[in-house]
N, C-alpha and C positions, 0 to 999 in steps of 0.2 A: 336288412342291409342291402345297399344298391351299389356297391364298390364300382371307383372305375380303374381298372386295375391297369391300365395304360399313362395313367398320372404318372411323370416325371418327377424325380425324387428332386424337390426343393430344400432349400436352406430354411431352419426355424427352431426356437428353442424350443425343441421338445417339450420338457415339463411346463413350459409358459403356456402352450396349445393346448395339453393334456389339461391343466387346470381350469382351459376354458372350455372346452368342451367338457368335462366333467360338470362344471357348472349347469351348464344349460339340459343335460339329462337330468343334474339330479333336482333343480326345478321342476322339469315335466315329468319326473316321479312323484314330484309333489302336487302339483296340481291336477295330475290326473288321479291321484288316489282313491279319490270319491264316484268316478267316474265308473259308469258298467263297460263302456269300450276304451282299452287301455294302451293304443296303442304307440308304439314311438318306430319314426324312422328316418335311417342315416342313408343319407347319399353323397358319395363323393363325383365330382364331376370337373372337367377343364373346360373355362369359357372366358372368353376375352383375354387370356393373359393371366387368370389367377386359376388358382387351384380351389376349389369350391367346398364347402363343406355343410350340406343343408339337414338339419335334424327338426323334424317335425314329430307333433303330438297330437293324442283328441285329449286335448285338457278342455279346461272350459273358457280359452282364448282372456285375451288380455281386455279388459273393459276399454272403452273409445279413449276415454277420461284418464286413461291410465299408460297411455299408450307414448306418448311424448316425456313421460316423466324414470321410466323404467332404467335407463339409463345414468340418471342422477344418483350423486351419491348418498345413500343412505335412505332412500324411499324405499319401502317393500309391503308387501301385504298380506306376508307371513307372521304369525306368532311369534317365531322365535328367530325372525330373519334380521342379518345386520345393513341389508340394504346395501352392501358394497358388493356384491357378486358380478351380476350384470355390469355395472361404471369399470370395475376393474377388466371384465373381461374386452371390453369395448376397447380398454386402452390398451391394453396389453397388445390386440390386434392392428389396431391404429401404430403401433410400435413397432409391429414386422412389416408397415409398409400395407397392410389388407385394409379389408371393411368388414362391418359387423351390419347386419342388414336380420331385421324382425317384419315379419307381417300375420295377423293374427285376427281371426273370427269370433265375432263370440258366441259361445255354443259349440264351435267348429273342433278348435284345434290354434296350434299356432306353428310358425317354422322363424327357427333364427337360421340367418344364410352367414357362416364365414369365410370369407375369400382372403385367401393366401396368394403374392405374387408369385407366378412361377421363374421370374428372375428378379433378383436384388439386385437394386443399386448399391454398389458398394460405396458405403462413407466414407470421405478422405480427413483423416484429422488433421487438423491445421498446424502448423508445425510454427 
């Protein structure tokens, strides 16, 4: 872990975040399994405006072929996977106003980047 423990405490629905980040480790528990170097790591950091949150792996990286499609719903290339993990996590973030950013080696590893606003726009409901 690479805390940056100067991050400013933002607005976010906790368990919406928690779910996606839980997502994306317990992917890279999965695809690193087979794996002889296992490793996983989190960084938080502040850059441009958002609050960062980068978790990297040595799995054995996302095929070329496979790489545009991970985000759709219901594609996976688990056995027992439903394919909605990643779509939801993407939206769910896309929904606090962030982005969901993957880049990934093959052979390598891979890292999903999620960036939280460190200020919300507050939405005016229309009356």
């Amino acid at each position: 872990k690479e805390l940056d423990k100067s991050l400013p405490v933002i607005q976010f629905d906790p368990d919406k975040v928690e779910q996606v980040l839980l997502n994306i480790i317990q992917n890279a528990a999965h695809f690193m399994e087979k794996r002889s170097i296992r490793q996983l790591t989190i960084k938080t950091y502040n850059e441009d405006g958002y609050a960062k949150i980068s978790i990297s792996d040595t799995g054995p990286g996302i095929p070329r072929e496979n790489r545009n499609k991970i985000f759709e719903p219901f594609f996976t290339t688990k056995a027992k996977g439903t394919g909605l993990g990643l779509s939801i996590s993407k939206n769910i973030i896309e929904l606090h106003g962030g982005e969901f950013e993957v880049s990934s080696e093959e052979n390598i590893g891979t890292t999903f980047i999620v960036s939280l606003p460190l200020e919300r726009e507050e939405k005016k409901e229309e009356e």
